[in-house]
Each structure stands twice: as C-alpha cells, then as structure tokens.
N, C-alpha and C positions, 0 to 999 in steps of 0.2 A: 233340459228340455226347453222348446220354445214354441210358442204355437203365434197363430193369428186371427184375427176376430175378421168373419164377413156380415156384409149387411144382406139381409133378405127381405121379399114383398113379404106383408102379413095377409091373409086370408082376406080381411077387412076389405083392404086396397084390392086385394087381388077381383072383391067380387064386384067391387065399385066398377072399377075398372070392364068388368065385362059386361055388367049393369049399363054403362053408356056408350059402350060400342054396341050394342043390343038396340040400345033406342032407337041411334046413329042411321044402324041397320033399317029399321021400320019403317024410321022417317022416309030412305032410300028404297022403300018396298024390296026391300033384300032380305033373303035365309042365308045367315051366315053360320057359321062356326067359329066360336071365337077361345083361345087357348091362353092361358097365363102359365107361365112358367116361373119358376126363381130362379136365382142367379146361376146355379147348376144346370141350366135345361130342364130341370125336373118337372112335371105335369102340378102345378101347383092348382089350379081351376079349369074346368070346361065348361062350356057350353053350346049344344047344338038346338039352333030355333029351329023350330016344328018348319016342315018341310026342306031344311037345307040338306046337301046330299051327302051319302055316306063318304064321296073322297072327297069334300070338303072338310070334313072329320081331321083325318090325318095329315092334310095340307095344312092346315091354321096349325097343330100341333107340332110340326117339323117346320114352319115360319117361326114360330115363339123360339122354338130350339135352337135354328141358328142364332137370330140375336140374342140369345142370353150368351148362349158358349162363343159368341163371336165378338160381341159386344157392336154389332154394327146391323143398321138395318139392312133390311133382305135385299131392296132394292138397288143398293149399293154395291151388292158383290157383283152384276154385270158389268157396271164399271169400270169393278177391280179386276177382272179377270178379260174383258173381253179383247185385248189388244195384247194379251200376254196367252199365246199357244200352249206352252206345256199347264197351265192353269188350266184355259179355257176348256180343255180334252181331258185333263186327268181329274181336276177336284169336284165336276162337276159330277163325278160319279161317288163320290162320298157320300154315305147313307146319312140322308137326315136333309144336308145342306139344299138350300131354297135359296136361287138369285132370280125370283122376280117379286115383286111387292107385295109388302101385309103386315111384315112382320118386324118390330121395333123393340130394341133393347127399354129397358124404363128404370132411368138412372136417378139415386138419390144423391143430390151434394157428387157429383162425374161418378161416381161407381153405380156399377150395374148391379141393380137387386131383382132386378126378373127381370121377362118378356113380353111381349103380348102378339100373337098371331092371329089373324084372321082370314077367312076364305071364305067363297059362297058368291061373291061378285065377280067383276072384272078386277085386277089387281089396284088400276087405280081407287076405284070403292071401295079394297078392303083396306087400304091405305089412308081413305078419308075417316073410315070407321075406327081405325085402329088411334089414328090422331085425336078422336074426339074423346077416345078414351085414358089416353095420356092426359090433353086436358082437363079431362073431370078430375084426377088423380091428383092433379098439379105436377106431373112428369113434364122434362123438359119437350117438345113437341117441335121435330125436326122440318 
C-alpha cells in the first residue's frame, strides 16, 4: 500500500483570513461574503456581513472552489479561455467554475492548502479584499 500526505488551511488561518478580508470590507464600506475553502474545495469557513446579499453567498463560495480545485485564481481563467472557442462555450457551463475576480488559491511553501473567495463588491473590490487577506495570513499575494 502507498498513500500521500496533503497540507490543509487550519481553522485558525482560515478565520484570520476572513477576519481581514472583513475589515478590508468595511474599511471599503462594502457587505461582502467571504468563503475559505481547503485545498479540496471543501467549505472550510464562511462568512456573511449583515446586510451582504443572499447571491453573494454562493458567489464568494464557488470563487474559493475554483481556486482550490484549480489552483489558479478566478481572474485568471478569462484569460485562459477567452481566445480558445471550444473552452470559451463549453467549460464555462461547469457547475461551480467562476472566471471573473475574488477568488485566490492560498499556497503554503507552492501547494495549495485552501481558498479564499469573496463577493459583495465589484470583482475588482472583492479582489482587493481577498488580497488583504492573504496578506494577514502571510499567503503569497498575486
């Protein structure tokens, strides 16, 4: 038998992490929603500030998801797909997958141990917000 060892966010980080995209937020007079994930996609932390909307919920949740299970920020898969047809029309209908901004893989030592997603702004904000949470974390910050 052989197995292999992965790294994952701790809770810890996970709430640091949402802790100063939160502030980020306020500072910004924005209600966001902000999502950690681990390095499976899995819903590792949420949270929604009082008054952010209910599809900003599931938006910041399926940002965290692509970058963990993609390993690439959300922004980045425009990109990657927009100058390629059978991408541009097929993948975009993949449940979950989000190519416009918020959402960042958050790598320890290059592997991916979670995500973090956010929604509630214009994509650029939740991209400012999401960065400042990588910052607090000491995640590298793209």
């Amino acid at each position: 038998m052989s197995s292999f060892v992965k790294r994952s966010i701790d809770i810890a980080t996970a709430v640091k992490a949402v802790e100063a995209a939160a502030a980020k937020a306020v500072e910004m007079k924005l209600r966001m929603s902000i999502a950690i994930c681990d390095e499976s996609g899995v819903l590792k932390h949420f949270h929604r500030m009082d008054g952010a909307s209910t599809l900003s919920a599931s938006i910041a949740q399926d940002k965290a998801y692509t970058s963990a299970v993609t390993g690439m920020a959300t922004h980045a898969w425009f990109e990657f797909i927009k100058n390629d047809p059978p991408l541009l029309h097929g993948i975009v209908h993949t449940p979950r997958l989000t190519v416009f901004g918020g959402g960042f893989p958050i790598r320890e030592e290059g592997a991916v141990v979670g995500s973090i997603g956010l929604s509630g702004g214009h994509y650029m904000q939740d991209m400012e917000c999401a960065r400042a949470a990588l910052a607090a974390i000491g995640a590298p910050v793209p």
